[in-house]
N, C-alpha and C positions, 0 to 999 in steps of 0.2 A: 593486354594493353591497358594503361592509364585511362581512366575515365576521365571527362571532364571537370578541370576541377572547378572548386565552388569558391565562395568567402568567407576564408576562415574566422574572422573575426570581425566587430562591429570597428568604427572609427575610436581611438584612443585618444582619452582626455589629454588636457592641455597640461603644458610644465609644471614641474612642481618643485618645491625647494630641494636643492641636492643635498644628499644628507654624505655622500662617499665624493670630497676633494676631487679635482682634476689630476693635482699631485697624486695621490692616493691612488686614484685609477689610470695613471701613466698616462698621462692626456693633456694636451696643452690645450689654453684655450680657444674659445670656437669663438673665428670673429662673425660682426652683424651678418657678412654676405653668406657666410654658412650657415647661417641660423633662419635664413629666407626660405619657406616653400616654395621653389620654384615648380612648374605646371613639367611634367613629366615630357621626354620626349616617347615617341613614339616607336612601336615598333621595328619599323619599316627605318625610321632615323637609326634606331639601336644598329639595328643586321648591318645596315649599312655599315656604320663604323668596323663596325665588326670583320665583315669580311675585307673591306680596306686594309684591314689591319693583315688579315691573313694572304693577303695575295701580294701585299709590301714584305711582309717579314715572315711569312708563314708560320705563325702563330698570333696568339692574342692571349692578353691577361689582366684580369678586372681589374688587379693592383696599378696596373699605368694607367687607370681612367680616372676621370676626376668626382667627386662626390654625387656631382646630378647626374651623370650618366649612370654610375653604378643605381641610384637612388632609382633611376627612374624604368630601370631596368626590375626591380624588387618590385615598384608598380605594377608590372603587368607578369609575376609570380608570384603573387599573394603576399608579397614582402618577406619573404622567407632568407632570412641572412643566415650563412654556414662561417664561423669564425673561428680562425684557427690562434692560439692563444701561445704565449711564451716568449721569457726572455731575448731567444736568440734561433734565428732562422731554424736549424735543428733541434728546437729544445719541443717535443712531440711524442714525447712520450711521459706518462704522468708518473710513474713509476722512476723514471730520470729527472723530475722535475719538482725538488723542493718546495717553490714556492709556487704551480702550478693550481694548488686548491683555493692559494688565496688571489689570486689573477683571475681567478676565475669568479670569484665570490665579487669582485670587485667592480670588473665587469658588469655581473648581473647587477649591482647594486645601481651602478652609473646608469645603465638600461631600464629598471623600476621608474626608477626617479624621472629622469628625462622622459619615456614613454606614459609617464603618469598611473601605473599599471602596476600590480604582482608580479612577483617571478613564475606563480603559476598560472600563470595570462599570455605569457611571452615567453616561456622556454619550452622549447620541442623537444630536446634530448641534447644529453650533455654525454659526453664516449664514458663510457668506463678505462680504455686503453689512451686515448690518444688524448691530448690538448685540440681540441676541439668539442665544438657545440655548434647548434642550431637556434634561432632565437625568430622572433616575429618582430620587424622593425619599421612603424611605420612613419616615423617625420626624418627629413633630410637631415636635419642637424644633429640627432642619435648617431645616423648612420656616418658623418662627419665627425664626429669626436672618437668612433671606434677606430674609425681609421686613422687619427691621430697619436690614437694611442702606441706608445712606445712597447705597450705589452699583446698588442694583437698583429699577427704576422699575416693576415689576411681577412677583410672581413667582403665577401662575394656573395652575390645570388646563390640560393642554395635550389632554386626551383625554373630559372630561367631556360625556354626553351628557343633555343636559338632554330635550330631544325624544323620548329612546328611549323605552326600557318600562317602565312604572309596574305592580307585581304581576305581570309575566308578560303584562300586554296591553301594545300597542304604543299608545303615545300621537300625537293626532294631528300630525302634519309638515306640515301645508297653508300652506308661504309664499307657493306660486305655483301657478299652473293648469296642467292638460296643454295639451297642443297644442288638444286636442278642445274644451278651456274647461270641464272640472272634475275638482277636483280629486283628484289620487292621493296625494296629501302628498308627494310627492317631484320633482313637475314634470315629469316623465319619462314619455313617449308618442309612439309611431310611428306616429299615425291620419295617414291622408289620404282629405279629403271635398272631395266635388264642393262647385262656390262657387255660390252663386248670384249670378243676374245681376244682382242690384241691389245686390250691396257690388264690383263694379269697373268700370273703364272699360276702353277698352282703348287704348294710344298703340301709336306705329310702334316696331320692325317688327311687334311682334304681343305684348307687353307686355300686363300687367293692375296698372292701379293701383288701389288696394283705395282703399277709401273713406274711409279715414282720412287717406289721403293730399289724394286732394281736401277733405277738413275742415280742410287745415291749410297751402292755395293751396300744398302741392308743385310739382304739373305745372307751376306758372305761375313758380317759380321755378326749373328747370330750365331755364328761357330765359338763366337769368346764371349758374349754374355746378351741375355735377355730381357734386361732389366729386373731382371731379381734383386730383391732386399732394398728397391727404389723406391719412393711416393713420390707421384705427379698429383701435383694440385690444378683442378679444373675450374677456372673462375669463368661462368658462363652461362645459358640459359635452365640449367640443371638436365637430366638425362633420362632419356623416354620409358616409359614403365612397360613397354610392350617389346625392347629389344633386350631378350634376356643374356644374348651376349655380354651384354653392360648391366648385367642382376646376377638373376641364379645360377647363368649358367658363364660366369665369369671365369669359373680356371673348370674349363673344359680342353679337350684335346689336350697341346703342349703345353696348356697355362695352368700351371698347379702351384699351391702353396703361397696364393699372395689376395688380397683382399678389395673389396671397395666399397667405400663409403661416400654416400650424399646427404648434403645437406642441404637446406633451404634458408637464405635471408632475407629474400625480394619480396617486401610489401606489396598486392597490387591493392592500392589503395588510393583515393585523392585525397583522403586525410595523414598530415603528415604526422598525427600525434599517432597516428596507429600503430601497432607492432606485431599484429597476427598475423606470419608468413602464409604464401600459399602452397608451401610445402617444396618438396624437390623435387619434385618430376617435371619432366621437361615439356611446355607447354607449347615451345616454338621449333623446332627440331635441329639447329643452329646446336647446342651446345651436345648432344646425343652426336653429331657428325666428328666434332670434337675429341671427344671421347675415346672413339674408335678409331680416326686416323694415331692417336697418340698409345692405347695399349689397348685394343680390344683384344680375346684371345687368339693363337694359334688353334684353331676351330675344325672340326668335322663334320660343321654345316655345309663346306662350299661357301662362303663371306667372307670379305677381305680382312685381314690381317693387323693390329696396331703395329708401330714400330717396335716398342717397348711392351711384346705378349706377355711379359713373367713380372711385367714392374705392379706396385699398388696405386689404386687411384682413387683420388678423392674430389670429388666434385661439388660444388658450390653453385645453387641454382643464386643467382645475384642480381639479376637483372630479367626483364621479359622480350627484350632484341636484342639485339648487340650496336645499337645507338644509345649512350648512355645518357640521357637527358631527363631531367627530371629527379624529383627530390630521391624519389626510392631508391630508384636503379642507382645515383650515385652512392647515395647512404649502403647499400646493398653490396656494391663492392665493395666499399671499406671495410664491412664488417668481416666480408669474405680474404681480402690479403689482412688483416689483422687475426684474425683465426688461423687460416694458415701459416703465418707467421708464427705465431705462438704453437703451431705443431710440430711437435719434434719427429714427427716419422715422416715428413715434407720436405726432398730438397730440390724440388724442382717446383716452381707457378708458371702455369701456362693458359693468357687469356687473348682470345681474338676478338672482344671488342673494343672500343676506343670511343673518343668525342675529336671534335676537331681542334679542341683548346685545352688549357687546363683546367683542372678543378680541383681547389685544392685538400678537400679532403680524401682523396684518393688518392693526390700525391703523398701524403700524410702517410699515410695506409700503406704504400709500398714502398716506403722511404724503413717504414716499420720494417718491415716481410724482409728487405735488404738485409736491414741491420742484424737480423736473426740469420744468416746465413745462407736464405733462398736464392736461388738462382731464379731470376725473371725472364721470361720470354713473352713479348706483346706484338701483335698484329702492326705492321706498315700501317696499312690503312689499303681498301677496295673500294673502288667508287666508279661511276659510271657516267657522272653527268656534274652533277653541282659541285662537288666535292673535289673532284677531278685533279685542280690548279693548286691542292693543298699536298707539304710532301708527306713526310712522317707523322702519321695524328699523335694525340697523347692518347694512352703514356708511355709507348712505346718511343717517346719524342725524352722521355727521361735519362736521362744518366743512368741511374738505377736500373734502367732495362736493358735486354737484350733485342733489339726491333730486327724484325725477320720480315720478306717479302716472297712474292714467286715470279717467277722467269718462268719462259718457254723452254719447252724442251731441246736440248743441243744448241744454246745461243745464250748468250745474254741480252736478250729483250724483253722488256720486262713483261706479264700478262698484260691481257689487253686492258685490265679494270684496277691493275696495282699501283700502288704509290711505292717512288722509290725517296733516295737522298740519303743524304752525308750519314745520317743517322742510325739507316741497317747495315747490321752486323752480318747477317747470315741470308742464303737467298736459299730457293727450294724450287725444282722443276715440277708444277703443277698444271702447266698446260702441253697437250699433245702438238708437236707441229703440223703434221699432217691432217688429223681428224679436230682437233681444236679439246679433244676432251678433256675431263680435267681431272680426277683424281680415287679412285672406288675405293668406298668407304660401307659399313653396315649402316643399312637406313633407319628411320626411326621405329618399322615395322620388323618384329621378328621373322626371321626365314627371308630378308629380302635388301636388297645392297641399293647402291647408290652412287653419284656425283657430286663432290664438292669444289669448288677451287677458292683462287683470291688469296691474299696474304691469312686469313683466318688458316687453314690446311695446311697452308707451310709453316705456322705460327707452332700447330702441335704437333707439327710433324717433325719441326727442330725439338723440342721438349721430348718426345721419344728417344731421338737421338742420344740424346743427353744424359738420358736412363741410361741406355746402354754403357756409356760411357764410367759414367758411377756405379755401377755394378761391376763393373771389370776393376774400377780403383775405387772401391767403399771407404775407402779414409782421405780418399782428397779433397779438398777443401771447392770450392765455389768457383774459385780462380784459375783452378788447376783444370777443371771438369772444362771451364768456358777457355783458355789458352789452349787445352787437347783439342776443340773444335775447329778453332781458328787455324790452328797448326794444320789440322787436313784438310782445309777447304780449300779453293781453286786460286785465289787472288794471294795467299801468304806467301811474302810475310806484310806483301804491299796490301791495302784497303783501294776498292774502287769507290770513287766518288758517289755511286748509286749504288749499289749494290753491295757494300761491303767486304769480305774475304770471301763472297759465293757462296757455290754449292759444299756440301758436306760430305768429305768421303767416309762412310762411317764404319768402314773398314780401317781405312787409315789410324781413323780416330779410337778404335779398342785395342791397338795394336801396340 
């Protein structure tokens, strides 16, 4: 978890002669009223607007507020400004982006100047991929001329936590469930419970397919492919060192001849200039749940089964919950679908956590991952309490994604903790009707299973699917893989308003 953070830097001197044109730096001029330090709103002011914003339109985005609010929001996160750069809404990649180095240069010059300060006083990191940087901004009228600039496509909070603590008490964080199936507000749980014998079967050598799995004719399409010759990319809390299902002993049993690899990009750190990951093992048990509902092996431990036992998986520790708040964890996914992206043995990204809003460097990020031929699949969103009234989070809330949820078993209603809306594509039966349970999965302990549920399980339990699908047709394209799904699930050729085209027949869909 985040430490408390500190003050990163002292108070910054006064104006100083601009030596880079407004012309120059795409900027019109700032009049007297933007040039005023007004006295910051508060908190409690902020959230406000905030959630206003998401219970009228169910979203919210810094670009529609006005200069003090953003400003004063930066106030009470260390001023840390994330600013997305380029000529034109898409222009996000620097590689695509001719004149990206010098917008950028220009920028920082306008930022010296006005902040009275260095570039190496004021700049946090600047992407090596993306049109985007991080900068320390602290007088209103900086932050007003960025945003006027005709060459910054977004200039936001890079460290705002909306979720944290309102008065001294912790507000709630419930996007997704523990392992156990309730919630911590942070997703994050090391439980492992005996299963009962009526959510699995059992296949050769000695396999447990959980019941979702037969909800959704799995087993029956494991007769036409396995996910062989596949990468799923896991963007999530990284994966437990103690469940060797998901290490050594990864192509055991039926899973032979396919690979996995983790990596680590999540700083925990409260300094944002820092870069020393804490490596990738999974510190929260959230993304190890993950993992395993999406391709753990065909096993002769007795442990439940992925969908996709023969696909490869590559995992991304990027975050330390699955609430993505704060400078790291954002920063953290980006690097994570920008790596992926740039993987060519990757076509499948599958992450179950989410924020309640955007943020634009992660849109950035998967806007990326898209363009490179990934197929995305991201969590609804699960919540129990505060979150409740929100439909789709981001960034499952994107174009660019596939948004997945869970339903009860034999109904369309949705889980008791899911968010539905216009916006999911694909649903997944993750809760029992009768017993209310939810989903058996390998827990974060070796030799030992588990419960997961909530739109995160249906999140990689569609991404399994999906394997399957690409493996049976290895040369189709993105569109082809995600139109095969749609075509077998329950609602085609019609979408329902919540729930999208449903459940997945993924028999249908290898056939």
């Amino acid at each position: 978890m985040m430490k408390n953070y500190v003050k990163l830097l002292s108070v910054f001197a006064a104006f100083s002669i601009v030596s880079c044109s407004p012309e120059e730096a795409g900027t019109e001029a700032i009049s007297p009223t933007e040039q005023k330090q007004l006295a910051p709103l508060s908190t409690e002011q902020i959230n406000g607007q905030i959630e206003n914003s998401l219970r009228a339109t169910g979203d919210f985005n810094w670009n529609q507020s006005d200069n003090h609010f953003v400003w004063s929001a930066l106030h009470h996160s260390e001023f840390i400004v994330s600013i997305g750069f380029g000529s034109a809404p898409q222009d996000i990649q620097r590689a695509k982006s001719p004149n990206g180095k010098r917008m950028e240069m220009q920028l920082l010059d306008m930022i010296s100047d006005l902040e009275g300060v260095s570039k190496r006083e004021f700049l946090v990191f600047s992407d090596p991929v993306l049109n985007t940087m991080d900068v320390i901004v602290k007088k209103q009228s900086t932050l007003a001329a960025l945003r006027k600039s005709k060459n910054v496509r977004y200039a936001e909070p890079g460290n705002y936590r909306f979720l944290g603590t309102r008065n001294g008490v912790e507000r709630p964080r419930d996007l997704t469930e523990t392992s156990s199936g309730v919630s911590s507000g942070s997703g994050c749980g090391y439980d492992a419970t005996a299963l009962s014998p009526a959510d699995f079967t059992t296949v050769s050598p000695n396999a447990r397919v959980a019941w979702t799995l037969t909800h959704h004719n799995v087993p029956q399409a494991w007769n036409h492919a396995t996910g062989a010759g596949v990468g799923i990319g896991i963007v999530d809390t990284g994966i437990s060192p103690q469940q060797t299902l998901l290490g050594a002993s990864f192509n055991t049993g039926a899973s032979s001849g396919r690979s996995i690899q983790k990596f680590g990009v999540y700083v925990d750190s409260a300094w944002p200039w820092s870069t020393a990951t804490d490596g990738f093992n999974d510190l929260c048990g959230h993304g190890t749940s993950m993992a395993s509902a999406a391709a753990a092996p065909r096993n002769n431990s007795g442990l439940p089964v992925g969908v996709a036992y023969n696909a490869n998986l590559i995992s991304y520790r990027a975050a330390s919950n699955v609430v993505l708040e704060g400078y790291h964890e954002q920063e953290g996914v980006k690097k994570a679908f920008t790596a992926l992206g740039n993987n060519s043995g990757v076509k499948i990204i599958s992450m179950s956590m989410g924020h309640v809003f955007s943020v634009g460097k992660i849109s950035d990020a998967i806007k990326f991952a898209h363009s490179k031929g990934k197929l995305i699949f991201c969590a609804a969103g699960t919540s129990t309490s505060f979150t409740t009234f929100v439909g789709v989070i981001f960034p499952a809330s994107m174009n660019e994604v596939v948004a997945v949820t869970g339903v009860k078993e034999g109904s369309y209603a949705k889980c008791d903790v899911c968010h539905t809306g216009g916006k999911v594509e694909f649903t997944v039966a993750m809760q029992r009707a009768s017993s209310g349970n939810t989903v058996p999965v390998a827990s974060y302990y070796n030799d030992q299973s588990d419960y997961v549920g909530g739109s995160s399980v249906a999140t990689a339990t569609t991404a399994g699917m999906a394997a399957l699908v690409w493996s049976k047709y290895p040369t189709w394209t993105r569109d082809q893989v995600l139109n095969r799904l749609r075509q077998s699930a329950h609602f085609y050729p019609n979408k329902n308003s919540q729930f999208g085209y449903g459940n997945i027949n993924a028999m249908l869909a290898v056939q």
